[in-house]
C-alpha positions in Angstrom: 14.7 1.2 5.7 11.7 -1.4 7.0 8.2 -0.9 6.6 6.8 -0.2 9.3 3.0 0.1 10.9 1.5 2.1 13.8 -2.3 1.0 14.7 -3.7 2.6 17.4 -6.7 0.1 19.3 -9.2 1.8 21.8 -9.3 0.4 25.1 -10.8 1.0 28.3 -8.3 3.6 29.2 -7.9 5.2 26.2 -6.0 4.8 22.5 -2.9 2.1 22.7 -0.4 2.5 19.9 1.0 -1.5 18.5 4.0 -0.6 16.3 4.6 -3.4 13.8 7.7 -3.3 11.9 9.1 -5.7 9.1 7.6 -7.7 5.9 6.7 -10.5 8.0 4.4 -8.5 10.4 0.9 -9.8 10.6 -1.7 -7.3 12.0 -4.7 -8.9 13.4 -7.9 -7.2 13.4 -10.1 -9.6 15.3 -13.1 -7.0 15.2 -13.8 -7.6 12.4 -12.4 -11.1 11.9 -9.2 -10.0 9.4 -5.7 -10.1 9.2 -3.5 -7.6 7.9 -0.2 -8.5 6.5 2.8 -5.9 6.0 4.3 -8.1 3.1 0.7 -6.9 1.5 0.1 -3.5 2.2 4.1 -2.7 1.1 3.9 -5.4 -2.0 6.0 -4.1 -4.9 7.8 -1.4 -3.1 11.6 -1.8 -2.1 13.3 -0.6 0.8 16.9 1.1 1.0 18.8 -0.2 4.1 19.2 2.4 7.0 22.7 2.8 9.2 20.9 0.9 11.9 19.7 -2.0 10.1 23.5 -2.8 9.7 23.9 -2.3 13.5 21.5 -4.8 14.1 
């Protein structure tokens, strides 16, 4: 299994989902000047491969 993200931004016609997906996912957050890095928000957690992954 990968870590995954869904971050919805508001835009002029409405709420967008942006799915990230994977350690080295970076989610910018210009907004507020940030960056948000999956690698941190999932640090020290592990992750069983999935069927698919082996697909892949």
């Amino acid at each position: 299994m990968a870590p995954v993200a869904l971050l919805y931004r508001r835009e002029a016609e409405g709420w967008q989902p942006e799915l990230f997906e994977g350690l080295e996912a970076v989610i910018a957050l210009p907004e507020i000047g940030a960056r948000l890095a999956l690698a941190e928000i999932y640090d020290g957690l592990t992750f069983a491969p999935r069927v698919t992954d082996a697909i892949r």
